[in-house]
C-alpha positions as CSV (number, residue, x, y, z in Angstrom):
1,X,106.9,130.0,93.4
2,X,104.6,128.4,90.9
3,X,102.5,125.4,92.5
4,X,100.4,123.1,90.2
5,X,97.2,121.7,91.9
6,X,95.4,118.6,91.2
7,X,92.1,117.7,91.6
8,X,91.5,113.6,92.1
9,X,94.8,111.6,91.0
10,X,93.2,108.0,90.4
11,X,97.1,106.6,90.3
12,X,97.3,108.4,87.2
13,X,100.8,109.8,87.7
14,X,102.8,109.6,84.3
15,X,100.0,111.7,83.0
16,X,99.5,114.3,85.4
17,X,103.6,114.7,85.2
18,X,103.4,114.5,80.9
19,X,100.6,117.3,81.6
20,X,102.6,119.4,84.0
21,X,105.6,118.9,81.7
22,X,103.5,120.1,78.6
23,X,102.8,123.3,80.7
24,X,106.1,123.9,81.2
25,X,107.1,123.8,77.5
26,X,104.4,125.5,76.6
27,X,104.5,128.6,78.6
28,X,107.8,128.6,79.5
29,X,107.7,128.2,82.8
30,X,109.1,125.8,86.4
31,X,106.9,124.2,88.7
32,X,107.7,123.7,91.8
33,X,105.6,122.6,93.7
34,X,102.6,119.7,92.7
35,X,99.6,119.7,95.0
36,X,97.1,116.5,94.6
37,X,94.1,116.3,96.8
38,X,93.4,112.7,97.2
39,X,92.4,109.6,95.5
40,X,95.8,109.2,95.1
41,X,95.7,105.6,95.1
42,X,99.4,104.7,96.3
43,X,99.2,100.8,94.9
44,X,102.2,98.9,95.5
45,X,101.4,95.4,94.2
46,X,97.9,93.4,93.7
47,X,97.8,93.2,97.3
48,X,97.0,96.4,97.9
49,X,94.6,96.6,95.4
50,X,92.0,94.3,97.8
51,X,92.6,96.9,100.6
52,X,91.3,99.6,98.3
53,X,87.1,100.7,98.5
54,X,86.6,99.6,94.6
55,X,84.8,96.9,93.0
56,X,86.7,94.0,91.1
57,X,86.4,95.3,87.4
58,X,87.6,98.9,88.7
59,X,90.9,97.1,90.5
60,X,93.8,98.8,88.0
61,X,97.4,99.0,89.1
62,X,97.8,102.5,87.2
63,X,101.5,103.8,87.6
64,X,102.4,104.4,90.4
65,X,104.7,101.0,91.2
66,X,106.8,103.0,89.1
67,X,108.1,105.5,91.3
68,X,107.4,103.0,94.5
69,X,110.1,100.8,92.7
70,X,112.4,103.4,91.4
71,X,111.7,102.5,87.4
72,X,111.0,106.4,87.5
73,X,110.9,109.1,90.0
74,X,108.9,112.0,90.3
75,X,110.0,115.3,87.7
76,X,108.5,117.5,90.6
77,X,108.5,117.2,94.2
78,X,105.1,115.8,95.1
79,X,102.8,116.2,98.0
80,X,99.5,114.7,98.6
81,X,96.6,113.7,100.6
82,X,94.7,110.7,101.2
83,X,90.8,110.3,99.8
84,X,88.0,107.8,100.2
85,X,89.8,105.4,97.3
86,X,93.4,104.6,98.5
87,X,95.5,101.5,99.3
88,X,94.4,102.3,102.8
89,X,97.2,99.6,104.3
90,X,99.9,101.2,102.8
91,X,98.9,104.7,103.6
92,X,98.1,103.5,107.6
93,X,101.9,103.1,107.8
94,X,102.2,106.7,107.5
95,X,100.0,108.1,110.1
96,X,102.0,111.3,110.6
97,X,103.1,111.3,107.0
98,X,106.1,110.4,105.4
99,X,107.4,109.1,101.6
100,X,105.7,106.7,99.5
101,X,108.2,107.0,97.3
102,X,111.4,109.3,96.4
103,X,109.8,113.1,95.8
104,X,106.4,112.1,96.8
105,X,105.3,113.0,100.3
106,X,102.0,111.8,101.9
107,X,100.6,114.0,104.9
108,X,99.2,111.6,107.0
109,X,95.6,111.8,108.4
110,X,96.4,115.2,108.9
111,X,99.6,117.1,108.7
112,X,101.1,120.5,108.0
113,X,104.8,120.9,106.2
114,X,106.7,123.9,105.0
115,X,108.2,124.4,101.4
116,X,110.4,127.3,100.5
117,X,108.7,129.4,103.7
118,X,105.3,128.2,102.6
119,X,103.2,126.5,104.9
120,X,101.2,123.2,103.7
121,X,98.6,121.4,105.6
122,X,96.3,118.8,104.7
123,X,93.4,116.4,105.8
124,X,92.9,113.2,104.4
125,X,89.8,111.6,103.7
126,X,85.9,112.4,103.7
127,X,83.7,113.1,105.8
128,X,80.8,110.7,107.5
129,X,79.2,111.8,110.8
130,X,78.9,108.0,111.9
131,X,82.7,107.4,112.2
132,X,83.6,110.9,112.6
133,X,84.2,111.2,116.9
134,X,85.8,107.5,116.6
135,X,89.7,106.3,117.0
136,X,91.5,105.3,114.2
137,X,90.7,102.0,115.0
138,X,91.0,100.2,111.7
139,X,93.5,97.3,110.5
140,X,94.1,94.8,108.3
141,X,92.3,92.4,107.1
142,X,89.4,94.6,107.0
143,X,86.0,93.8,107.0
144,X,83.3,95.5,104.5
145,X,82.8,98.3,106.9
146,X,86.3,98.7,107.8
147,X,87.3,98.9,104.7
148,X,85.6,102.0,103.9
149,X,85.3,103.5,107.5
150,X,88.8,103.3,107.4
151,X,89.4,106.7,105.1
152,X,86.6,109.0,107.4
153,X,87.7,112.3,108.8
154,X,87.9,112.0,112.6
155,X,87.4,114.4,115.1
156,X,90.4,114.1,116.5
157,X,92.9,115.2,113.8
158,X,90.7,117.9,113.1
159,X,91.1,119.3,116.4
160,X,94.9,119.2,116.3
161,X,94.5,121.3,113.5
162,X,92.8,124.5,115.4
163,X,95.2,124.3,117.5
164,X,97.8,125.2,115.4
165,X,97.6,129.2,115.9
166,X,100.3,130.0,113.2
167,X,98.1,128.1,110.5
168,X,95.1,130.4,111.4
169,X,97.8,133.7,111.4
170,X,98.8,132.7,108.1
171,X,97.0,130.3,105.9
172,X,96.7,133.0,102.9
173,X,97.1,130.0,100.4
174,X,95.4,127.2,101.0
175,X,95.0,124.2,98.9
176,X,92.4,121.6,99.8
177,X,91.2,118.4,98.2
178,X,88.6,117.3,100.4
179,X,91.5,118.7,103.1
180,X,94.9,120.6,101.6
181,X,95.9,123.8,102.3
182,X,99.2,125.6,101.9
183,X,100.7,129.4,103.1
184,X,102.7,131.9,102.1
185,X,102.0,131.7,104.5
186,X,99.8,128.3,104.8
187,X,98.2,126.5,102.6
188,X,95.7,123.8,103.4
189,X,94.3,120.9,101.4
190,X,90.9,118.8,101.7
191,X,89.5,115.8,99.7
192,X,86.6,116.2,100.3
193,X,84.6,119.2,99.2
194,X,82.5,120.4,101.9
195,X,81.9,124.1,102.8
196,X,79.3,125.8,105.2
197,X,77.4,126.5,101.6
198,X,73.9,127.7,103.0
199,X,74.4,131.2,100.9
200,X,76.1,129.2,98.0
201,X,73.5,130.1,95.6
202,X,73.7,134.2,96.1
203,X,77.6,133.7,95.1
204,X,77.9,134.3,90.9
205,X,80.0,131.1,91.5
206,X,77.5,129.0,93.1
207,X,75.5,129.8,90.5
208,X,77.8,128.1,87.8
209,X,78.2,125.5,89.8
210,X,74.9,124.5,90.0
211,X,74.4,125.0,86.3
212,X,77.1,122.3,86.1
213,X,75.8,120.1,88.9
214,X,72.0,120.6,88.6
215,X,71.4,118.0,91.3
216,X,73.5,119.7,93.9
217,X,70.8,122.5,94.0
218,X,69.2,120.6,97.3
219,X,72.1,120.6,99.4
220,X,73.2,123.9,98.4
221,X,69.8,125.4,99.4
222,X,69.9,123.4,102.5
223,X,73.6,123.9,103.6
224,X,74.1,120.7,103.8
225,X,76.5,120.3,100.9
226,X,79.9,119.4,101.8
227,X,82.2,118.6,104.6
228,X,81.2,120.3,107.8
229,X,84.7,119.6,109.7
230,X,86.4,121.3,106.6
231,X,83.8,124.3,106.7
232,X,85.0,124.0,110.7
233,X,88.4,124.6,109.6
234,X,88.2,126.9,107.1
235,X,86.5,129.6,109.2
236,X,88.8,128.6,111.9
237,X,92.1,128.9,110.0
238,X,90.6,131.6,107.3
239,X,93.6,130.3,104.8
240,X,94.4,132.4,101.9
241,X,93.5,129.7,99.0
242,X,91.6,126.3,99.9
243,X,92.6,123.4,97.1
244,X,89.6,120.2,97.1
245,X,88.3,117.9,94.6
246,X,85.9,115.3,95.3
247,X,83.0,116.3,93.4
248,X,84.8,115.9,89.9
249,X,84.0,119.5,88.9
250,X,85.9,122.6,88.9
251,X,84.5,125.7,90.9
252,X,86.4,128.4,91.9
253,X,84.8,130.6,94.5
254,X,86.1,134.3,96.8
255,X,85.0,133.1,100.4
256,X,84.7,136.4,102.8
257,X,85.2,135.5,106.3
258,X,83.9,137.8,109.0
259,X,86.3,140.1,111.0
260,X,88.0,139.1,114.7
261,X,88.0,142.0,116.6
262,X,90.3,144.9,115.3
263,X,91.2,143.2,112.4
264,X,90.7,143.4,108.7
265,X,88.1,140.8,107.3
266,X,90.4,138.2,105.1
267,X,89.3,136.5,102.3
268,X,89.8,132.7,101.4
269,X,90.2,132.0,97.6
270,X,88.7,128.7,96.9
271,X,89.5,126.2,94.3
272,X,88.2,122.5,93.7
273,X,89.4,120.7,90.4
274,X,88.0,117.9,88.7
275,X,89.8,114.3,88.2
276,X,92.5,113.1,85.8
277,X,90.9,112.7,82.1
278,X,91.0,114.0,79.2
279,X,89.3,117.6,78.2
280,X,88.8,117.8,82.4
281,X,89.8,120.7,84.0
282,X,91.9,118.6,86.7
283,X,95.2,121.0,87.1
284,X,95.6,124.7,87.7
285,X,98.7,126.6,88.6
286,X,99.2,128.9,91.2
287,X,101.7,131.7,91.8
288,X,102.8,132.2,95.1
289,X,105.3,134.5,96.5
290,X,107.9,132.6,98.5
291,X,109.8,133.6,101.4
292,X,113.5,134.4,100.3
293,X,116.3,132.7,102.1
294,X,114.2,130.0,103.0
295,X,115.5,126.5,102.6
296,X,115.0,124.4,99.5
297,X,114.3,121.2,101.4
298,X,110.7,120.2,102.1
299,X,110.6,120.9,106.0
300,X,109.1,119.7,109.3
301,X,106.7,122.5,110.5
302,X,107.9,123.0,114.4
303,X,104.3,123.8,115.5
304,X,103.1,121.1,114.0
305,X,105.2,118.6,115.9
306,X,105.1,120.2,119.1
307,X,101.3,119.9,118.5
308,X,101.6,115.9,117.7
309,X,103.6,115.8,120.9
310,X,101.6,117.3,123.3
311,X,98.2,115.3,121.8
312,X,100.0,111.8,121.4
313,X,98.1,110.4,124.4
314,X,94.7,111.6,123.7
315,X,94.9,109.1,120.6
316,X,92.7,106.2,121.3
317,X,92.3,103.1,118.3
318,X,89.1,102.6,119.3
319,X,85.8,102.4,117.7
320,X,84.0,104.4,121.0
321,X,83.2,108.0,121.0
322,X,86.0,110.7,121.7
323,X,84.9,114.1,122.6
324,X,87.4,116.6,122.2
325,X,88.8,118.5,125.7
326,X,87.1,121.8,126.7
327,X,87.0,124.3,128.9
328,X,83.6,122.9,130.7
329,X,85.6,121.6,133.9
330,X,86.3,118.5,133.0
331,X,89.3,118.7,131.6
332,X,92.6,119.9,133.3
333,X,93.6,121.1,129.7
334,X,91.7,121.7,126.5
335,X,94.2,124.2,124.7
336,X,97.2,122.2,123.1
337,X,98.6,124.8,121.3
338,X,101.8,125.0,121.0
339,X,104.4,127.6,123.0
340,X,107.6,128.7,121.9
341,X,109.4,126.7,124.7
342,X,107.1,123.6,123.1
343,X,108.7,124.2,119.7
344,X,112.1,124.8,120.6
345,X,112.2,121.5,122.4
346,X,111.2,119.9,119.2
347,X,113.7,121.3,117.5
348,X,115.9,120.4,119.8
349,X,114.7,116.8,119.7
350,X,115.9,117.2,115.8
351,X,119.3,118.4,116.8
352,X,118.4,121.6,115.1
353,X,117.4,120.1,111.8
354,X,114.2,120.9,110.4
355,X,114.5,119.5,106.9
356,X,112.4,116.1,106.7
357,X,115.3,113.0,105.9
358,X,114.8,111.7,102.8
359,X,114.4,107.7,104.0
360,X,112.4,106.1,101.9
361,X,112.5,102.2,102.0
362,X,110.0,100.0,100.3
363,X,108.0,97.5,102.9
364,X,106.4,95.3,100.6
365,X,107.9,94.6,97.2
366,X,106.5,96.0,94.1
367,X,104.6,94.7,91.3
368,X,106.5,93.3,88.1
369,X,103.8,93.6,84.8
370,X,106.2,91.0,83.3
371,X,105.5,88.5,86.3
372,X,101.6,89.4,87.4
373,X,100.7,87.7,90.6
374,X,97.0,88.5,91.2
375,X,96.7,86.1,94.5
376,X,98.9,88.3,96.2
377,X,97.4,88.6,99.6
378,X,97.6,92.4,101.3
379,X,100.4,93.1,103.2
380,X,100.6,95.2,106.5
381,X,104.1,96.2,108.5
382,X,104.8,99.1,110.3
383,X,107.0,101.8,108.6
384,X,110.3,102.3,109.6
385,X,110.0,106.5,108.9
386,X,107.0,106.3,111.5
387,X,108.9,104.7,113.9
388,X,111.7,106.9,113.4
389,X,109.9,109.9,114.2
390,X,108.0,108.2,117.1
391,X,110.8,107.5,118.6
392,X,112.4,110.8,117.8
393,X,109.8,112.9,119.1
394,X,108.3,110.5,121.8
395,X,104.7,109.8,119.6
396,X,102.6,106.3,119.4
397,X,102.2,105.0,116.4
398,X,98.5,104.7,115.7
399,X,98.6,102.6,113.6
400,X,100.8,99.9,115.9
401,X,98.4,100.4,118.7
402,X,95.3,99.2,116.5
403,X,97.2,96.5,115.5
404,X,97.6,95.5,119.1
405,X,93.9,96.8,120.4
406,X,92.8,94.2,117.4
407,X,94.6,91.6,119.1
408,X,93.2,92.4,122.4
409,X,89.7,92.6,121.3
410,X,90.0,89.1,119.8
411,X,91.3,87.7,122.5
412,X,88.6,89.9,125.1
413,X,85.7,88.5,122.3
414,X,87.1,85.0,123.0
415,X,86.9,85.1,127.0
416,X,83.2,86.8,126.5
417,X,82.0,84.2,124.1
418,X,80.0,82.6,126.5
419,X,77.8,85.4,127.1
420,X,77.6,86.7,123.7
421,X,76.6,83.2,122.6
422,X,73.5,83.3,125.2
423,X,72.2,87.0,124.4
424,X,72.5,85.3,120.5
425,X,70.6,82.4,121.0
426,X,67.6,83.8,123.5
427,X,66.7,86.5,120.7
428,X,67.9,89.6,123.0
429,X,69.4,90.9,120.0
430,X,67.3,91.9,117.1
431,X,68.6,90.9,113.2
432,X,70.1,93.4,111.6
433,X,68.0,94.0,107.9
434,X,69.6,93.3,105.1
435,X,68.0,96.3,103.5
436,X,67.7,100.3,105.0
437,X,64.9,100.1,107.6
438,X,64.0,104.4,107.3
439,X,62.8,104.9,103.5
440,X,61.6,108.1,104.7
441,X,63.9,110.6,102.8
442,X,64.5,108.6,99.9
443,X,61.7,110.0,97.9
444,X,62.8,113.6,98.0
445,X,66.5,112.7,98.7
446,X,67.1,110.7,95.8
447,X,68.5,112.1,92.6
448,X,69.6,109.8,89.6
449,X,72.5,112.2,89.2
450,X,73.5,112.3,92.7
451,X,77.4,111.5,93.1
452,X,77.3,108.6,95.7
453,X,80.5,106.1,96.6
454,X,78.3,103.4,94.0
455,X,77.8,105.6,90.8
456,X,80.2,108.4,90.6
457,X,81.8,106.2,88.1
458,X,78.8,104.9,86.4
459,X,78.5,108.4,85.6
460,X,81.8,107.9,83.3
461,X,81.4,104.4,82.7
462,X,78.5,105.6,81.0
463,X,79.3,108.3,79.2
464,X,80.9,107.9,75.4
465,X,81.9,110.0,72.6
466,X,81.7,109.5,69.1
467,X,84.9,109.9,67.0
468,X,84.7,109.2,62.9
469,X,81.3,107.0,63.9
470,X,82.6,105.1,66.2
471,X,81.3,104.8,70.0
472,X,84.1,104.6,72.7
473,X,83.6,104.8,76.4
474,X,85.1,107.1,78.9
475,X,86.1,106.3,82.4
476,X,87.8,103.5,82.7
477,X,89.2,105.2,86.1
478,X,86.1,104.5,87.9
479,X,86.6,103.8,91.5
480,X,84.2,103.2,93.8
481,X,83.1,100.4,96.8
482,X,80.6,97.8,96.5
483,X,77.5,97.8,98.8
484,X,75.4,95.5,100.1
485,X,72.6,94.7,97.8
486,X,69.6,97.3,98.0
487,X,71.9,99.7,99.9
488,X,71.9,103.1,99.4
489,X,75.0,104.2,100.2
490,X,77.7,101.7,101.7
491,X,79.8,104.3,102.7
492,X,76.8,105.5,105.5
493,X,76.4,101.6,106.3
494,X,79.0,101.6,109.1
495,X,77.2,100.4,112.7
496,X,79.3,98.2,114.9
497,X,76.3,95.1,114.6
498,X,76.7,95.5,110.5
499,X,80.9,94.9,110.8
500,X,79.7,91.9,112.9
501,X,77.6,90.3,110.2
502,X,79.1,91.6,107.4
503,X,83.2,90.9,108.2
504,X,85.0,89.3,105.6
505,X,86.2,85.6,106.6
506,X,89.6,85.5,106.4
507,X,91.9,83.8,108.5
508,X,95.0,85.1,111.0
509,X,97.4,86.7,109.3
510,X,100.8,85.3,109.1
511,X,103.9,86.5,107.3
512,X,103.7,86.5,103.4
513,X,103.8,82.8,101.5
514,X,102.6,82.4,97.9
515,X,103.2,79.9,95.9
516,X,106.5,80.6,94.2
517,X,108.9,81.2,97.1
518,X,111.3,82.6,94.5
519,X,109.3,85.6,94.4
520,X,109.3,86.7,97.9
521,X,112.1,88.6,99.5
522,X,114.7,86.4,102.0
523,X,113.9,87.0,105.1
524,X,116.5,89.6,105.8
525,X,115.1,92.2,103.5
526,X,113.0,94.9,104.8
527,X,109.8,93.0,104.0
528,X,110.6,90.3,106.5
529,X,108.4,92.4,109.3
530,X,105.4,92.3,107.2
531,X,102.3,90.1,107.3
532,X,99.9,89.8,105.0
533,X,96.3,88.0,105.0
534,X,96.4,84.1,103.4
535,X,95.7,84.1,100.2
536,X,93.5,81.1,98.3
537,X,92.3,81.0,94.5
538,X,88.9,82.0,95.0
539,X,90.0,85.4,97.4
540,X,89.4,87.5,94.8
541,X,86.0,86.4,93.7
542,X,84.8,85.0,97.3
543,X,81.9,87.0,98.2
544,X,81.7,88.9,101.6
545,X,79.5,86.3,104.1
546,X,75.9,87.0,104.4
547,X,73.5,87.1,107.1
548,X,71.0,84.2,106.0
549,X,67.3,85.1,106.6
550,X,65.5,83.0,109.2
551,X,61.9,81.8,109.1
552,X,60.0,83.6,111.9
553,X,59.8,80.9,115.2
554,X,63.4,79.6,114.0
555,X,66.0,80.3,117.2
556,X,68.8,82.7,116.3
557,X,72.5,81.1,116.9
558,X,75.8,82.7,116.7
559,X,76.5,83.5,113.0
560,X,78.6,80.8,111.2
561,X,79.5,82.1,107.4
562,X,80.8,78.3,107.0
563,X,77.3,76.0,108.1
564,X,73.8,76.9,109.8
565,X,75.1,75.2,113.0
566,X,76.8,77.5,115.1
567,X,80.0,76.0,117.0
568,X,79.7,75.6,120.3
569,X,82.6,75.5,122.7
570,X,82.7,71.8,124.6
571,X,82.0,73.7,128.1
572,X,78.7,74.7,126.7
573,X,77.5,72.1,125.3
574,X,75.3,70.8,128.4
575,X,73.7,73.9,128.5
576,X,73.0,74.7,125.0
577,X,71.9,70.7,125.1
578,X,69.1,71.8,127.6
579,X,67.7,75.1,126.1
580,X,67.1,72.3,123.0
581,X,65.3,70.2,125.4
582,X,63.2,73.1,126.8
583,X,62.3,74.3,123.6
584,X,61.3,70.9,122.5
């Protein structure tokens, strides 16, 4: 079985397919398979363009409406994970996975599938130690932490992911993107390219890849390059290939793993491609020797599910620390692998049928280019193929539950806004700066060259070539979040006291309205379960609300983005009326 692998998508489906279709002519040959490992940007309509880590200018709808409308559908079936620049609303729908569109499958946070006997996993996302032993706690509207905190790895889905005993057996093939991986048995894909690389340099390969990435040459010396939950799952699993991107480059690497008792040492072949553009080495194929007899239908994997199942209530939307269970005797059970009885109930729960229904429904509707609505505020629903298989296999929806936890928190900050108001205004808590506070690694950290979430695609944005005399530029993919001004990186700006100051200030969402009521679906579509946030003529351009500076002596209130008088509830007036006094 032939399997193309793709490094960073950027949305830009009709070429990767016109590139995989070239192949095809050209050497004569079928793919079967297509592999992308993240940044796949899934955009539906202009709404989910605000719910995507870029800045403004960088906002493109690309092409995949296409196949989310069904103007075209995919040439190859397609199967993807999610990176740190994606229509995160639309992707939340699918926390265990599920279609985007007809022939493109999405893997969820984490997920493992089977193709033609081959095993696939995948984990979505990159890795950030801040927001990596949290819930998926994250829902619409987001704030400007949320927003990017939204796409971390967590803990949680990485743990399911050792327990899976037949991955380890058999991921030979793996394919990661920052977190993909396949098999002949397994493969295994990751976004994010992380690796336990402390030895990097004594590989031939590491040494090309530093002679591509100069600036790389600290991290790799101080194993600190890379994802450190996907170098956890790589020794864990030991897959036979490992697919990643991330990092824009191509590196090919022969990982050696050391032996487990009796057994023959096995060896990971490791692949990370760069992104979609031209003269970029951003697609490989692999040859992989499929299982005959096995079916043609992409496939639930029954350890998998039985593994979702038995770890569906240790799922928590919340923002507090989660430690995995262990054997330290405080835990009744820490191993969640799964047992044959364990998968045969799941299969039973399918009546037998392991090949996953093709029930694809759009939620939102898709953008028209011949009737561009750019005030289209961001819709979020739940997906009816989620709650199919919740209720199939007896799982919570994640992303349901942080809807409601959102709720509840509002309404718990509401009751407490008394005493939150009072530790405010007596000075208990300190300001957060607008600006880093520990400047003490910058000098040797800092490298003008460095790929952060702010300039990867100043990198392309600034690069040009020169054809016949004339200067063009390159890289009008770039992707990236804003940050805060003087910030280093946004993406490691992600304390609970920042979201506070720095939310967005939008109202309650309600159910989509625009303008033109001709353009919205009647309310017996599959949309009608959908809300999205208001939308206004200056959302696009409104910047996020700032924490003004106070002059030292001046008594900190409750932050209002709309005046510098803080509301007050009528109950607390008389005593808020008295601490004036006092102070006076």
């Amino acid at each position: 079985m032939k399997i193309a692998v793709e490094g960073c998508c950027h949305g830009e489906l009709d070429k990767i397919y016109e590139t995989i279709g070239y192949l095809e002519r050209k050497e004569g040959i079928k793919v079967d398979l297509l592999l992308c490992c993240g940044d796949f940007q899934a955009v539906r309509n202009e709404g989910d363009l605000k719910c995507m880590a870029v800045p403004q200018k960088y906002r493109h709808m690309q092409t995949f409406y296409k196949y989310y409308s069904g103007e075209k559908k995919a040439p190859v079936l397609t199967i993807f994970i999610g990176g740190n620049h994606e229509a995160s609303n639309h992707l939340q729908e699918l926390p265990y996975g599920g279609w985007v569109a007809p022939n493109i499958y999405y893997l969820g946070y984490a997920g493992v599938v089977r193709y033609k006997g081959i095993r696939i996993g995948g984990l979505s996302g990159i890795f950030k130690s801040h927001d990596y032993r949290k819930g998926h706690y994250e829902f619409p509207p987001y704030s400007q932490e949320t927003l990017r905190s939204v796409y971390h790895i967590r803990n949680s889905d990485v743990f399911k992911l050792k327990q899976g005993t037949l991955v380890a057996q058999c991921c030979r093939s793996g394919v990661f993107r920052a977190n993909l991986c396949a098999d002949p048995h397994a493969h295994r894909c990751v976004h994010d390219t992380r690796l336990a690389t402390g030895n990097l340099p004594l590989w031939e390969q590491g040494k090309q890849l530093l002679r591509k990435k100069k600036f790389l040459r600290d991290e790799v010396e101080s194993g600190t390059l890379g994802s450190p939950a996907a170098a956890e799952l790589l020794d864990h699993l030991q897959p036979s290939y490992w697919f990643s991107a991330h990092l824009h480059v191509k590196f090919a690497a022969m990982m050696q793993h050391e032996a487990r008792g009796n057994a023959a040492p096995k060896t990971t072949k490791f692949l990370s491609l760069d992104k979609c553009l031209p003269h970029r080495d951003f697609l490989q194929v692999v040859e992989i020797a499929d299982r005959p007899g096995s079916s043609e239908q992409l496939e639930y994997d029954p350890e998998w599910l039985a593994i979702l199942k038995a770890t569906t209530r240790l799922q928590k939307p919340s923002p507090n620390i989660w430690h995995p269970p262990e054997n330290n005797g405080l835990h009744t059970r820490w191993d969640y692998s799964a047992s044959e009885e364990a998968m045969m109930e799941t299969v039973s729960a399918l009546n037998g049928e392991l090949s996953i229904p093709e029930n694809f429904s759009p939620t939102v509707p898709a953008y028209d280019p011949s009737r561009p609505q750019p005030h289209t505020p961001p819709a979020y629903c739940t997906n009816p193929q989620t709650t199919e298989l919740c209720a199939t296999l007896g799982l919570i929806d994640i992303y349901a539950l942080a809807g409601q936890s959102t709720q509840n928190w509002k309404e718990e900050g509401a009751n407490d806004e008394e005493e939150d108001e009072d530790n405010r205004s007596s000075g208990s808590v300190d300001e957060p700066s607008e600006y880093p506070s520990d400047t003490s690694m910058l000098i040797n950290s800092y490298n003008p060259d460095e790929i952060t979430i702010e300039d990867e695609w100043e990198e392309e944005e600034e690069e040009v070539e020169k054809d016949g005399g004339e200067v063009k530029k390159t890289g009008t993919d770039a992707v990236v979040p804003e940050a805060p001004a003087g910030a280093q990186d946004s993406d490691r700006d992600s304390s609970p006291r920042r979201e506070a100051m720095g939310r967005l200030v939008l109202p309650p969402p309600r159910t989509a309205e625009t303008d033109e009521p001709s353009d919205l679906p009647p309310t017996s579509t599959p949309f009608s379960g959908c809300f999205s946030q208001m939308s206004s003529e200056e959302e696009g351009s409104m910047p996020p609300a700032r924490v003004p500076k106070r002059p030292s002596g001046e008594t900190k209130g409750s932050f209002n983005p709309i005046g510098n008088t803080p509301k007050i509830k009528r109950r607390n007036q008389t005593i808020y009326a008295t601490a004036d006094d006092e102070e006076s």
